[in-house]
N, C-alpha and C positions, 0 to 999 in steps of 0.2 A: 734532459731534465734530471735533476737529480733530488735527494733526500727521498726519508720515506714518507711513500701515499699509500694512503687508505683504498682497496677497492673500493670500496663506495664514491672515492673520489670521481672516478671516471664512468660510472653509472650514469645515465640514461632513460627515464623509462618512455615506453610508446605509448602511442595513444590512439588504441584499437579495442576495438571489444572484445570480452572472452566469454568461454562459457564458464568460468571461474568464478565463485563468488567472494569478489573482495571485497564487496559494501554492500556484506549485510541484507539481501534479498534471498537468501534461503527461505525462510518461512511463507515468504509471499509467493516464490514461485510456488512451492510446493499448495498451498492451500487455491493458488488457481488452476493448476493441473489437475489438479482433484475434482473443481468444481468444473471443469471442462469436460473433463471424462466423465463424469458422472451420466449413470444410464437416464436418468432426471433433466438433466441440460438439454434438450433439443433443438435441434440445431431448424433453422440457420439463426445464428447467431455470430454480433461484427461485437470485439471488443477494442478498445482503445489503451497503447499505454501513453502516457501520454507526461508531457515535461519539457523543459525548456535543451538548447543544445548542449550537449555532454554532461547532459546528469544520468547516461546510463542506459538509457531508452534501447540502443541496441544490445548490450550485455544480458539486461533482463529478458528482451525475448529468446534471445541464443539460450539463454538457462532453461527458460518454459518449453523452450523446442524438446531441449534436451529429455525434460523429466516425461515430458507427451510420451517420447519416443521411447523410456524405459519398460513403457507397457504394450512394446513388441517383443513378443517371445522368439519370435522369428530371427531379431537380429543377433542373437546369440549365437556365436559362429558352433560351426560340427567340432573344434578343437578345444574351443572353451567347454561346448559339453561334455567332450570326451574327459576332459580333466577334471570336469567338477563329478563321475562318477567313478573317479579314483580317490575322492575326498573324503574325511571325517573329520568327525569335531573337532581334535586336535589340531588338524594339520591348516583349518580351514580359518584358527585363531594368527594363523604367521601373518603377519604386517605383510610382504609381499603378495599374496595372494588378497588382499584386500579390494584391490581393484576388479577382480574375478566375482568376489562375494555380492559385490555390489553390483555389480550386471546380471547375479543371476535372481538378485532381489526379485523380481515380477514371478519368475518360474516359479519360487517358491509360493510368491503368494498363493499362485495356480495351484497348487498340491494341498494346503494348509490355508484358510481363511482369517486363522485366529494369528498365523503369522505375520511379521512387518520386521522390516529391517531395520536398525538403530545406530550410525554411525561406519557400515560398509560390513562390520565383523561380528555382530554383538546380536544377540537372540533378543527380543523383547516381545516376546508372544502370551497369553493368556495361561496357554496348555504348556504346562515347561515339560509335558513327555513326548511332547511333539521334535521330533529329530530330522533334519530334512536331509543327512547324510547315512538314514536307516537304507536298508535292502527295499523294503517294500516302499518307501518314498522316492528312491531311483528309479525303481518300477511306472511308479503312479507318474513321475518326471518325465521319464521315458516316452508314455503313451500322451502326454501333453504337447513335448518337444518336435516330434517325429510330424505329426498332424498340422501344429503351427509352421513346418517347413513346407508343406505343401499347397496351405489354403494360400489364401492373402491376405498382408497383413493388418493388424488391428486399426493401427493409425495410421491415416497417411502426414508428410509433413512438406508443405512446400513453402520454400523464402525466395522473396522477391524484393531487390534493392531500387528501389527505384530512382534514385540521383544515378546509376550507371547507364537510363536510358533515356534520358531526360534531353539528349541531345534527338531521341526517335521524334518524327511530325506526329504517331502518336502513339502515346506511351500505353493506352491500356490495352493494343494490338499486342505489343512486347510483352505485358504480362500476361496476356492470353497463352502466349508462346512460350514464355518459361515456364507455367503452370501445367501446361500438356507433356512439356518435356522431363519435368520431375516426376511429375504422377507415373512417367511411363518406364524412367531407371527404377522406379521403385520394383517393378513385376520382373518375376522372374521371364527367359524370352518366351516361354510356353504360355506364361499366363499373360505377357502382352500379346499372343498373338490370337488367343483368346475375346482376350478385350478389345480388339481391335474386328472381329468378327462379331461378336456383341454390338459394337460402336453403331456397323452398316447394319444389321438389321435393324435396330430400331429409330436406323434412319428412315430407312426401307416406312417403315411402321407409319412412321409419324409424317411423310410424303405419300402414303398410299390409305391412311386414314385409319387404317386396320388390319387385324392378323387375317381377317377372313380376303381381303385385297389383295394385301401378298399370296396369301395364297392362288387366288384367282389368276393373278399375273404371273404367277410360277407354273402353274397347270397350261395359262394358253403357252405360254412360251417353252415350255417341253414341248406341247403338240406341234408350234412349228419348227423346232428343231427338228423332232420326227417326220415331219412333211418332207421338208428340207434334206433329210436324209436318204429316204426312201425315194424322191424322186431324184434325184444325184446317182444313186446304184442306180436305178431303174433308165436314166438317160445313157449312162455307159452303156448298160446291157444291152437295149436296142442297137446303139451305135456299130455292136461289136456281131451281135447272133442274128438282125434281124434285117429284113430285104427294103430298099429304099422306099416303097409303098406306103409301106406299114410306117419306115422311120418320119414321114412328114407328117402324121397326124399323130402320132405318139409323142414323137419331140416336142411337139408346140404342146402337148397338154402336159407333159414335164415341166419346161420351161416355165408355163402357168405355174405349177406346183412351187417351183422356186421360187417366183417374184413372189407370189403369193406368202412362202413361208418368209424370206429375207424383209419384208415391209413391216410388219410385228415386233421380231427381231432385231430390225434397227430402231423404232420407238422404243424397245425395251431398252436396250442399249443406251440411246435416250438420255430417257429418264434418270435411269441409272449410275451411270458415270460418274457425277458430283459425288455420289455418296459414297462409293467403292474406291474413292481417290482418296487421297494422302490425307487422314484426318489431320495431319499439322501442320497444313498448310497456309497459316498464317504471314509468314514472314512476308508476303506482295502487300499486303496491309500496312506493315511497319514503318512502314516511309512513303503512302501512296496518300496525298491530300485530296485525290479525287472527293467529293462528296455525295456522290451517289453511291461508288463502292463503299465510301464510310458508313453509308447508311445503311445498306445493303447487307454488310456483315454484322455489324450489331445486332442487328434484326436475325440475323443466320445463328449467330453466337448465343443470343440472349436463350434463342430457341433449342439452342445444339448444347447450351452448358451443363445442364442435370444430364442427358445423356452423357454426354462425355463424363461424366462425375461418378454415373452410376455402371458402365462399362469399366472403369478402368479401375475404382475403387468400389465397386459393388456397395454391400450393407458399412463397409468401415468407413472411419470416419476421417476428415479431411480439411489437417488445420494448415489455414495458410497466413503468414507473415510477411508482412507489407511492412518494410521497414524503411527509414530517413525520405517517407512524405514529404516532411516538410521540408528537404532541402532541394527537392525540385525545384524548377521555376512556377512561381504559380500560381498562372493560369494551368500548368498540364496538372499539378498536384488535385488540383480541383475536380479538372475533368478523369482525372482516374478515381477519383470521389465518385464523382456521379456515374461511370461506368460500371464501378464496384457494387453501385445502388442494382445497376440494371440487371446484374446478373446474379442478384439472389435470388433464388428460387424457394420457394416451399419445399421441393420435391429433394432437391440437394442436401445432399450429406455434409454442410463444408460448414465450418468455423474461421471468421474473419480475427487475425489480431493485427491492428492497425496504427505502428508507432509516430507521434506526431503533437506537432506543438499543435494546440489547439488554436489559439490565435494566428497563428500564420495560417493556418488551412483555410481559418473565418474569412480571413482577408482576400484569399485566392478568390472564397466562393463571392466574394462583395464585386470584387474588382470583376469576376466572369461575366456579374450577370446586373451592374451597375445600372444597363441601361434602363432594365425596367422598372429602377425605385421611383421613377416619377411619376410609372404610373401608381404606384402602390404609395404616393404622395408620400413619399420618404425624399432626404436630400439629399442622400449620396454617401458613400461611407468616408467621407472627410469631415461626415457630422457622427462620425459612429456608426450608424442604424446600419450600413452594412454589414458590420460584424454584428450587429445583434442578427439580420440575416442570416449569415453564415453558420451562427451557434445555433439557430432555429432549424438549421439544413440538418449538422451533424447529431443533435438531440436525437431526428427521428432517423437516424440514419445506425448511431451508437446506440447498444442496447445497454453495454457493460463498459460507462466511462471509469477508467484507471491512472491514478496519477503514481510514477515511480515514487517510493518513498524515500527522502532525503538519506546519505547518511551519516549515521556518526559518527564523532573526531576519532575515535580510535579506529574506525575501521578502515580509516585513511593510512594506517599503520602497516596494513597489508601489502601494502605499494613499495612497504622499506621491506625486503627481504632476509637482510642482514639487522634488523632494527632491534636493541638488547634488549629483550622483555621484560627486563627486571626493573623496574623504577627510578629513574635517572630524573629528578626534579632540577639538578644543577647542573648547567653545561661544564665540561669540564674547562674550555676555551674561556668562560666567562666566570674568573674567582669571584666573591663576592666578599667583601668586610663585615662580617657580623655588626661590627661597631660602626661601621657608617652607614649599615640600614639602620638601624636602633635608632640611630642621634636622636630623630622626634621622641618628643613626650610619648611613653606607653601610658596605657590608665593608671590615674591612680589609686592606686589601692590603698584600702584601709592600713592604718599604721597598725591596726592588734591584730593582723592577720597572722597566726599559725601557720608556721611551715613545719611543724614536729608532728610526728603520727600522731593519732589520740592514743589517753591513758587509757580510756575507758574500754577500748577495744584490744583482743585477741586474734590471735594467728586464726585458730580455731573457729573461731564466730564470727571473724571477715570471709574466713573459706566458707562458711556455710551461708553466709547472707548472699553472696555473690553469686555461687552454687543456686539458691534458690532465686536470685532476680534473673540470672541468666535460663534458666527453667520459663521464667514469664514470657522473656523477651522472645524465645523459639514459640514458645506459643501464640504469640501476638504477630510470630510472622509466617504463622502456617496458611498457606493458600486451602481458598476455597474458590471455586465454580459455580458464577451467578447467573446460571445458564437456564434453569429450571426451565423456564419458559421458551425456549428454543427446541420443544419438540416440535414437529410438525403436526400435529395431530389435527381431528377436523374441530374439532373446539377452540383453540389456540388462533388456527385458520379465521377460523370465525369472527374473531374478537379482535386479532388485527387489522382485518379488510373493513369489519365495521369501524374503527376507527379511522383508518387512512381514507377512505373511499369518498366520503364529502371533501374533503382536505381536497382530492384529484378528480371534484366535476366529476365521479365517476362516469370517466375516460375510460374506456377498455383497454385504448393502447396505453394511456398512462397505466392503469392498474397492472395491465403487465411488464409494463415495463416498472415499475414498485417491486412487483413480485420477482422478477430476473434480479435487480440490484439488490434486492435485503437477504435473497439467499447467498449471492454471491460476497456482499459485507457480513454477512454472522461466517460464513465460511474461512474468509481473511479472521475476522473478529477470533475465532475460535484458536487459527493458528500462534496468532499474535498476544494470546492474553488479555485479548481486548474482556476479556470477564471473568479472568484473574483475578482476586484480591486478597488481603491479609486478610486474616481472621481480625474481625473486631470492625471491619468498615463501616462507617452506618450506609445504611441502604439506598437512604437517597445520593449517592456519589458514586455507587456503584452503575454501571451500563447490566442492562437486559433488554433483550431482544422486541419485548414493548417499547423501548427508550429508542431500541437503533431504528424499529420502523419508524418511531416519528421522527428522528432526523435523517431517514433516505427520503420520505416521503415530503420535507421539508425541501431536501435538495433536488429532488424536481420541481415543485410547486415554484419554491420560495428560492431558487439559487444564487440571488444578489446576499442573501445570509448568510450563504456560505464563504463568500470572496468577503463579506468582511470580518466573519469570523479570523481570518487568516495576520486582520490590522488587529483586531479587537476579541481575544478568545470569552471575555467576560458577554459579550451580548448575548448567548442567545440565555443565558444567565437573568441579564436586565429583560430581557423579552417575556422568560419565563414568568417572574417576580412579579412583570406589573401584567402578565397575564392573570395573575391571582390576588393581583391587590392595585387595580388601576388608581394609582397616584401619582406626581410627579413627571406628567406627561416628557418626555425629550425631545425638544424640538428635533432632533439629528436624528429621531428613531421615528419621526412622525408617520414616513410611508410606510413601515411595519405596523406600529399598534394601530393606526385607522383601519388596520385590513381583518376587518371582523372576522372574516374565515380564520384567517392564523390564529388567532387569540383563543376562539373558540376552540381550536386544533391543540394549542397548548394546554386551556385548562382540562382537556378531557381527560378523564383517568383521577385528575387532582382535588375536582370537583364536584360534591351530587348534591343536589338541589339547594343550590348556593350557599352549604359548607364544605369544608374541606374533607377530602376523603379520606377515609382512614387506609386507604392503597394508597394513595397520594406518592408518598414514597418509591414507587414503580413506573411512576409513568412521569415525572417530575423530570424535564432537564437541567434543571438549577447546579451548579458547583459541580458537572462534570468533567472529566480529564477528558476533552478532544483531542487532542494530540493524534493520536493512532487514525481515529477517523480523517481529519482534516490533513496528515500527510499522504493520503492516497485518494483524495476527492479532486478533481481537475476545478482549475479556479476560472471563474469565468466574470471577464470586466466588463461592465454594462456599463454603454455610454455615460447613462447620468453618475456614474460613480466616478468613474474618469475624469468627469467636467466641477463635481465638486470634493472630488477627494473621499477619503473613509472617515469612519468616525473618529480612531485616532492614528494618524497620520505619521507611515514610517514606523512607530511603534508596535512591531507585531512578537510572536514570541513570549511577552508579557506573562506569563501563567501564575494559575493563584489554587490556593488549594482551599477549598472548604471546611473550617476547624467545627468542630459541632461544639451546642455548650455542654457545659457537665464543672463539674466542682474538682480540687485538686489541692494538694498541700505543699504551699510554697513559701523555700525557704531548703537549708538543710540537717539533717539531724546532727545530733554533738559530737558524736564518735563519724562523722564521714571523715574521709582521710584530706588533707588539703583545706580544712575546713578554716573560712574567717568567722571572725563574730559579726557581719554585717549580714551575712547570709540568714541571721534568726532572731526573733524565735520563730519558728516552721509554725504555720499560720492557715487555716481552710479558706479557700477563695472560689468564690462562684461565680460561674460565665455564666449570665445570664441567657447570651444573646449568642448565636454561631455568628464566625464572618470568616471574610477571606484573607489568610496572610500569602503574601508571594513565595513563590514554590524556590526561587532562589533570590539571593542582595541583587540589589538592583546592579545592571551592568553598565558599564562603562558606556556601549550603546544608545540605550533607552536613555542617559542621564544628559548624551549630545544630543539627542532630537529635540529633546524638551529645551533643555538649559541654551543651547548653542555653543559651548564649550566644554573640553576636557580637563579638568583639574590632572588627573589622575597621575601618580608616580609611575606606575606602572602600566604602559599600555598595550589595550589587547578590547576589543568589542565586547568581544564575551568574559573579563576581567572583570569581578567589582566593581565599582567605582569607588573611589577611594580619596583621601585628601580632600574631605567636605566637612565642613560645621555643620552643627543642630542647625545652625540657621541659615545655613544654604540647602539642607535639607527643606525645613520649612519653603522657602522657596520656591524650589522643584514640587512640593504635594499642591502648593498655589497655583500654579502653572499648570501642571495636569489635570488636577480637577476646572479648570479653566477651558481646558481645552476638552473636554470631556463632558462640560457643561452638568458637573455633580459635585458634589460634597461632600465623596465616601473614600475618597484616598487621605489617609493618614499613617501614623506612628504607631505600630501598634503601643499600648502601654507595657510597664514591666511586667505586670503580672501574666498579660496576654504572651507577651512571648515565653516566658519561662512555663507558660499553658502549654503552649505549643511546642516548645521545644523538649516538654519532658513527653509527648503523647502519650499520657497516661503510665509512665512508668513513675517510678519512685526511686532509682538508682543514680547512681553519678552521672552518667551518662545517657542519653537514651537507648543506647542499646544493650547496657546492663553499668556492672561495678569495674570488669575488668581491662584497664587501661591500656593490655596492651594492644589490644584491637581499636585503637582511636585511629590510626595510621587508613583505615579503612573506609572513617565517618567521617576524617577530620585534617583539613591544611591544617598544620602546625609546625614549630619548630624544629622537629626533628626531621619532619620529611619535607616541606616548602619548597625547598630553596632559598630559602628566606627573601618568597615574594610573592603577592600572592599569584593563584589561580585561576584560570576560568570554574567557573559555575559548574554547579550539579557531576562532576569527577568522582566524586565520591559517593558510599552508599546514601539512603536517604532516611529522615527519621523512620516511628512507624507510622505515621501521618502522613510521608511522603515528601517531605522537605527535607530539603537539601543544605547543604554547609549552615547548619545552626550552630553545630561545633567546629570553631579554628574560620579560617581564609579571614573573613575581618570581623576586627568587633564590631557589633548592631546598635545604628540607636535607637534609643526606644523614648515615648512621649513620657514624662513625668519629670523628676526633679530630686538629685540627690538628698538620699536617706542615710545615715550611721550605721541605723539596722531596722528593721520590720515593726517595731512599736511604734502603734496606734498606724499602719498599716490599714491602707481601703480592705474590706475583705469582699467585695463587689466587681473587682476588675480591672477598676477604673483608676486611668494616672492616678498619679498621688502628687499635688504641687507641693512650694514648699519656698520656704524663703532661701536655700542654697543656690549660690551661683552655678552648681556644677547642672548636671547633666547624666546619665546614665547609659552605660554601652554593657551589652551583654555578648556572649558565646566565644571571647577568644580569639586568637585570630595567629596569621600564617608566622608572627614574631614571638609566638610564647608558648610557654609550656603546660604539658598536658593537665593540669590542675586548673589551672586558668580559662579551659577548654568544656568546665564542669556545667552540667545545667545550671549549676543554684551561683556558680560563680560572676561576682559584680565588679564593674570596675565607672569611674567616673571621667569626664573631659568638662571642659568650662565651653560655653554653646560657641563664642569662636575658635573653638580650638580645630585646627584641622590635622590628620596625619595618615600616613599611607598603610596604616594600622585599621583604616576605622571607616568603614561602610553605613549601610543600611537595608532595609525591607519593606516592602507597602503592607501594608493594611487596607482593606476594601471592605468599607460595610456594608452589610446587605441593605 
């Protein structure tokens, strides 16, 4: 071969799991290790992660092993300690020892509580006089380290593959047998040999019924070894000092003595044997179909596993991972299911995390046990109702269901190791013609559009207006914590059980199983941001921990809500709504709102004695961002949904943000720079009413489900959709609300987007005056490529909407104007005898002025071009 190649060229990559995190599961491992160790979690406890094949499902638990097992101090070798007490601050900041640092993160925490590690090297403790490279912190390290060498250690961690023994007759013999053999490399040989003398007696114990038993049988059985002895000297002695007379009745009362002692002796012996033999001695089981022996040791096993658990791991705790379930065959996937059931114990120390597709395990357990739906007047899982069996098996089976969280297009980046970080929107392979993207019509713009700075303005009084709008925009984007409510406290306690607790038939197992998933979702919730917000949110959009008990509480009761939440993010929205204003019945929502329980569940908190609550606000699910919940919720398809579909069909990912109303001034002032005369006079307009605009332009995706076609120039799912009239627009909201059986998807009007697109700021742009940060907020022509982009890439207003500035212009409902006189000041389109039409925000072919909130540009309703998008509108 010749010429030059790129390494990259002859690149490769595998397709194995790591403990590496290239997609974005950092924060989740860490926030379920956390809730796993926690002295609060009491085990026994099965979690599930749970996802379809190669989304990750082994990577993640190899990560969770990993972080479990950072909180053995134990595993910190004598060389790494020896080195970290030749360490100081300084030395301790080098980039090569950074992997040291970070292993000895746990020690430290052991020495110092208020300390935590930040990135492998970096201190982020309360007490900054807290030094953990001081003399007397060595010290205190020392009498930690020395101890943790000798006990045993904190966690144990055992993995088990199961597609490697899937070829075994049966497979949960095998993991009986890896389980014993890990738990046993763990102990050092003193402390296996230990545990292995722990093992038999309280075999002893629990075959003899008591300590005072052993005892008993240890006492006769000394005495006959002492009989046994003494008459043995005693038969010699005769034989040798004494006269044949004397030896015929002495002998024979010897010999007595022996038989006598040897018959005891061998019963004890007996007895005994089983339990003084090879505790792992499993492997005759591994491949033995017998079914008496199969019985036989379940029954042995079921009985023998807390011992076993509590010998060889004492008081520590012992997390084991069952990983590619589901790529057994299965029928065995199933029965390692149900073996898995048999050998939880109360008394065991052990944590189950159990990676697997949900629906194929459902299927195993339908298909194992098929025969009995007829008596349970079911028809067999080729009508469904097996897998609703199956998901009824793992419900009580899974305490903590987990679903891997998707990841995002960039973190697929991690995969290129060589890949330029720097911004490369243009292949260099692929030149592009300015001039032959262009050809279509761009908007047109007003003919007395200014492109000369204003007179009216200064160097001085632009730096200082900018200076202070960007002052706003930092404040508008300072995070606050909408957690209040997530103490534990017994008050708090109080008031969630009483609401959840009708909702769950107060169920004991349901209510604890409520209580196991809402700690464990506020715990993700907390790592995630899930109660993150800008300053300025209104309350009702915000998640608090009243909000997430009602939808964990939902996801048990109600879990067909949550599988279409995943077509439909707006229901439990509509759910909410006519939970507090029953109108407009849906026929497609009919099996939810008949179901009085739920209704009553949603108005609670929103409603007291049939007005609205002045807390309303708190407990209100209407216009929340699911996303973060509904990517780690396992989805579960119930036949009847299957057999008629979701509500809306294929179209899932749809999101909408909730805009509140409030008043605004639209339009923009005389001295803005870039300014046309169509943009004024700057005018007060009042939003009566909140609604929902889409969180991003509609994509290319959602516009082929509906339509049946791709116009689009540019193709990509998650692209805009692009190359559409106003009135193929119209069109598509026809269609959708059709199939959605409402009336609330529309256009927003101009004044509603330019509401929305300035979020309460008043500057050029919505995140301040200074242009040269639009690269940040906005496709446009400088950075494009000159075409556009998939969706949400960039940052997002402070509303939370995405590409309002640049990727395509937006149409919006109403009818071109010259400029703002005699302007609705209510909201509401403005018609009008002009043929054109109205696009606002810019897009990936023009320049940053054109990208301005207050910035207008017009098209004629058949005008199509690869410039020119759109957005829904969804009114409440």
């Amino acid at each position: 071969m010749s010429g030059d190649k790129s390494k990259s060229s002859f690149e490769c990559l595998n397709d194995v799991s790591t403990k590496e995190d290239v997609l974005g599961f950092r924060s989740y491992v860490e926030a379920i290790a956390e809730f796993l160790t926690s002295e609060g979690t009491k085990p026994p406890i099965t979690l599930s992660i749970e996802g379809q094949w190669g989304c990750g499902k082994s990577s993640f638990m190899k990560q969770l092993k990993e972080e479990i097992e950072k909180g053995n101090i134990c595993d910190i070798s004598i060389r790494e300690f020896w080195k970290y007490l030749f360490l100081n601050k300084k030395k301790a900041g080098l980039p090569e020892l950074k992997p040291l640092i970070s292993k000895l993160e746990t020690l430290f925490s052991s020495i110092e509580e208020k300390f935590s590690q930040n990135n492998g090297n970096e201190l982020n403790n309360k007490d900054e006089n807290f030094d953990p490279y001081s003399f007397e912190n060595k010290i205190r390290a020392i009498l930690i380290y020395i101890p943790s060498k000798i006990k045993r250690r904190k966690y144990f961690t055992v993995w088990f593959n199961c597609w490697r023994y899937e070829k075994e007759d049966e497979l949960w013999a095998a993991f009986a047998l890896s389980l014993m053999e890990q738990l046993s490399e763990q102990l050092s040989w003193a402390q296996r040999l230990l545990a292995q003398l722990k093992l038999r007696y309280l075999r002893l114990e629990f075959k003899w019924k008591s300590k005072n038993s052993i005892s008993l049988h240890i006492f006769f059985f000394i005495i006959a070894v002492c009989i046994l002895s003494y008459s043995i000297v005693n038969l010699v002695t005769i034989l040798y000092l004494n006269s044949i007379n004397q030896l015929s009745v002495t002998v024979l009362a010897t010999l007595a003595g022996i038989i006598g002692s040897i018959l005891p002796i061998f019963y004890f012996w007996k007895d005994i044997k089983d339990v003084i033999g090879n505790p792992f001695d499993f492997s005759k089981f591994v491949s033995n179909p017998n079914y008496t022996e199969h019985i036989s040791f379940i029954e042995r096993f079921h009985s023998d596993f807390s011992k076993i658990i509590k010998s060889y791991a004492g008081n520590s705790r012992v997390y084991v991972f069952i990983d590619d379930l589901d790529r057994c065959e299965i029928p065995k996937a199933a029965e390692l299911m149900q073996a898995l059931n048999l050998m939880i114990s109360d008394e065991a120390n052990i944590y189950f995390s159990i990676g697997m597709d949900r629906k194929v395990i459902s299927a195993g357990l339908a298909a194992k046990n098929e025969q009995i739906f007829k008596y349970l007047k079911m028809d067999g899982p080729n009508h469904g109702y097996g897998l609703e069996y199956g998901y009824n098996f793992i419900e009580k089976f899974i305490q903590l269901p987990f679903k891997v969280p998707s990841p995002k297009s960039v973190d697929f980046l991690k995969f290129l190791p060589s890949a330029n970080k720097i911004e490369t929107p243009l292949n260099p392979s692929e030149p592009v013609d300015k001039l032959s993207v262009s050809e279509d019509p761009t908007p047109d713009k007003s003919p007395e559009r200014d492109l000369k700075p204003s007179k009216n303005g200064n160097s001085n009084k632009e730096t200082g207006t900018i200076d202070q709008n960007n002052d706003e925009t930092v404040s508008n984007k300072q995070e606050i914590q909408n957690d209040k409510d997530c103490v534990e406290d017994y008050e708090t306690s109080k008031l969630i059980l009483k609401m959840v607790s009708s909702a769950l038939d107060n169920n004991p197992r349901r209510i604890k199983q409520f209580i196991n998933q809402f700690r464990f979702q506020r715990t993700i919730g907390k790592r995630t941001g899930l109660f993150s917000y800008n300053k300025g949110t209104a309350p009702e959009n915000m998640w608090n921990c009243k909000k997430l008990a009602k939808f964990v509480a939902i996801s048990i009761k109600w879990n067909s809500i949550i599988s279409a939440l995943n077509s439909n993010r707006v229901l439990l929205t509509i759910l909410q709504e006519y939970a507090l204003k029953p109108e407009n019945e849906d026929k497609n929502l009919e099996k939810w709102i008949r179901d009085e329980r739920l209704i009553e569940f949603l108005r609670y908190g929103c409603v007291e004695e049939s007005n609205p609550s002045k807390n309303a606000a708190e407990y209100t699910l209407s216009g929340l961002d699911l996303s973060k919940l509904l990517q780690v919720s396992p989805v579960i398809v119930y036949p009847e949904e299957s057999m008629s579909g979701s509500l809306l069909p294929s179209i899932d990912e749809m999101e909408f943000v909730r805009i509140p109303a409030g008043e605004f001034m639209m339009g923009s002032p005389s001295d803005e720079e870039g300014r046309s005369d169509n943009e004024g006079p700057v005018h007060k307009v009042t939003i009566k009413n909140p609604f929902y605009l889409g969180k991003y332009p509609v994509t290319q995706k959602h516009w082929t489900v509906v339509m049946g076609s791709n116009p689009s120039r540019f193709k990509g799912d998650n692209l805009p959709v692009e190359s559409i009239s106003w009135n193929d627009v119209q069109e598509f909201i026809a269609r959708l609300n059709e199939i959605e059986g409402t009336e609330r998807y529309c256009l927003p009007s101009e004044a509603e987007w330019e509401y929305a697109c300035r979020a309460g700021t008043t500057t050029r742009y919505s995140f301040g005056d200074d242009e040269s940060k639009l690269g940040d907020y906005a496709w446009y022509s400088n950075n494009s490529g000159l075409k556009t982009q998939p969706v949400g890439q960039k940052k997002p207003d402070p509303w939370d909407l995405y590409d309002m500035h640049g990727n395509v212009w937006e149409w919006v409902q109403g009818r071109w104007h010259a400029n703002y006189e005699g302007a609705p000041s209510d909201g509401n389109a403005w018609d009008g005898d002009s043929t054109y039409h109205v696009v606002r925000g810019g897009s990936w072919n023009d320049n940053a002025m054109d990208c301005r909130s207050a910035y207008r540009g017009r098209y004629g309703p058949d005008d199509r071009s690869p410039n020119v998008g759109f957005r829904l509108l969804r009114k409440l």
